[in-house]
Structure formats: structure tokens, C-alpha cells
N, C-alpha and C positions, 0 to 999 in steps of 0.2 A: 669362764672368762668371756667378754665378751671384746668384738673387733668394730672397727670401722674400716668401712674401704677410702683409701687413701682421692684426694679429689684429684686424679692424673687426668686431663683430658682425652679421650679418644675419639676417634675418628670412627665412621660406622656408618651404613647407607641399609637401606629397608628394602627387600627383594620383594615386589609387586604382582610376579608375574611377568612381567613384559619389559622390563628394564635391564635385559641382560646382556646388553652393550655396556652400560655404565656402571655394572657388578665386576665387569670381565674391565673394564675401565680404571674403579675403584681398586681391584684385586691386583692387580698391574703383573700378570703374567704368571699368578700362581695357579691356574688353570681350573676353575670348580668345573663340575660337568653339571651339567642340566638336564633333568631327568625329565623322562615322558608325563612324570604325574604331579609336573610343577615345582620338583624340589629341585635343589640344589645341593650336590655332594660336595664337603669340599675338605681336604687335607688340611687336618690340626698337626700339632704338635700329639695330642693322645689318638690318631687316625684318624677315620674317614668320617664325617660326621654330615647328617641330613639339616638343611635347613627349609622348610616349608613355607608356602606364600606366607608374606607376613612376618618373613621373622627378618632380624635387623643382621646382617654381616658388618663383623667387628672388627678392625684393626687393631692387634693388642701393643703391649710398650716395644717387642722385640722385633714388629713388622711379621708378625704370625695373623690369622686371620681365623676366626671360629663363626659361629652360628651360635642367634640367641634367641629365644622363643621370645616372641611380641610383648607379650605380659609382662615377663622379668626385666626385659631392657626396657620399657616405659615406666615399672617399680624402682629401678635403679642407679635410672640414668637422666639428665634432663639436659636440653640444648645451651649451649656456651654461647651466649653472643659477643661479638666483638664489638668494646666502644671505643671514639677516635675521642680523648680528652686533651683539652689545652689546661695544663696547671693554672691553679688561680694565680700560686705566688710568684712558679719560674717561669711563667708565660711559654714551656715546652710540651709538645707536644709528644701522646704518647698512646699506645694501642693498650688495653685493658680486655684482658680475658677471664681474668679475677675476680668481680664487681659483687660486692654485694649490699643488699638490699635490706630496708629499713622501714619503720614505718616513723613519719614525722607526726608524731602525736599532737604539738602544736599547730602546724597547718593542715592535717587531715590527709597527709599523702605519701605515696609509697615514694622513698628515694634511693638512687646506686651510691656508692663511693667507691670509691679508689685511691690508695697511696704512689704520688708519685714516684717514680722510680729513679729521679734525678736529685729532689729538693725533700723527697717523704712526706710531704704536707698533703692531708687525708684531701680528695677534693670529693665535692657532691652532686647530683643532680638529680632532678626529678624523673620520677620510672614513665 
């Protein structure tokens, strides 16, 4: 059989080396230790797990945090952008984390939509 992973948003910041105010920021009190050879220990749910420069620290659905090698989480995963939309029809306005993306074969251009969440009328715009 084969799976898909479900599209749940998560949250996740990228350990650089030197950013480990805003690891210790992002992690909010779960305490990773920072080792002498640029890693970052840090308490799973399955223990103690290394994450190396480079790799992405993940907030999972339960508020649990893991380590994810660079490669995987860039195969995996891709950024959420947030759009502010006014509905064409109910003139309300509404935040879109959902958007996706099209290509307008007639005019030659990529476009987002979104269904409103008040009226459900698809609305669109250029990428």
C-alpha cells in the first residue's frame, strides 16, 4: 500500500549554528543542550536525538519537538504563505493558508485560489 502524509501545517526553524537564542526561543522551555561540535541534543518523544548544523527543529501536532536532517525536510516540506483575501462576492475579508496554485493556460500565468470561508465562492489571483 501506499500513504500520503496528510497537509497539517507545522511550525520548524533551521539551526544555523549561531541562532541559538531563537532555537531556545522557538523550543519555549523544552531545554535542547548545545554541544561543543555544533549539535543540538534534544528530547523526543523516542529520546535523545542529535540535530546537526543544518538541520530543521520541528514542532510536531502534540507540541513535541524532533530534529530533521536538511535534505528530508526540504524533500518534504515546503513554506505556507499567508494570503490576506477580500471575497469577490461577500466583500469579507479572510486570512488563506490553504492556497493553491494553478496555471492559467489562457493568459500564460501561474494563479492562487481560495474558497471563501463565509460565502464558499472559489476566489483567484495572480501568483
Amino acid at each position: 500500500m501506499k500513504y500520503i502524509k496528510k497537509p497539517i501545517p507545522i511550525e520548524a526553524i533551521q539551526w544555523d549554528g549561531t541562532n541559538s537564542k531563537e532555537i531556545l526561543d522557538f523550543m519555549q522551555g523544552h531545554c535542547p543542550i548545545f554541544s561543543n561540535f555544533g549539535e543540538i541534543i534534544i528530547s523526543t518523544l523516542e529520546g535523545k536525538m542529535s540535530a546537526p548544523i543544518g538541520s530543521y527543529i520541528i514542532k510536531g501536532v502534540d507540541n513535541e519537538f524532533y530534529p530533521c536532517r536538511k535534505e528530508i525536510f526540504e524533500n518534504s516540506y515546503t513554506k505556507v504563505y499567508e494570503h490576506l483575501v477580500t471575497c469577490e462576492q461577500c466583500n469579507k475579508g479572510f486570512s488563506s493558508t490553504y492556497t493553491s496554485i494553478f496555471y492559467d493556460d489562457l493568459n500564460k500565468k501561474y494563479k492562487y485560489w481560495a474558497v471563501c470561508p463565509y460565502c464558499g465562492v472559489k476566489n483567484e489571483w495572480e501568483a
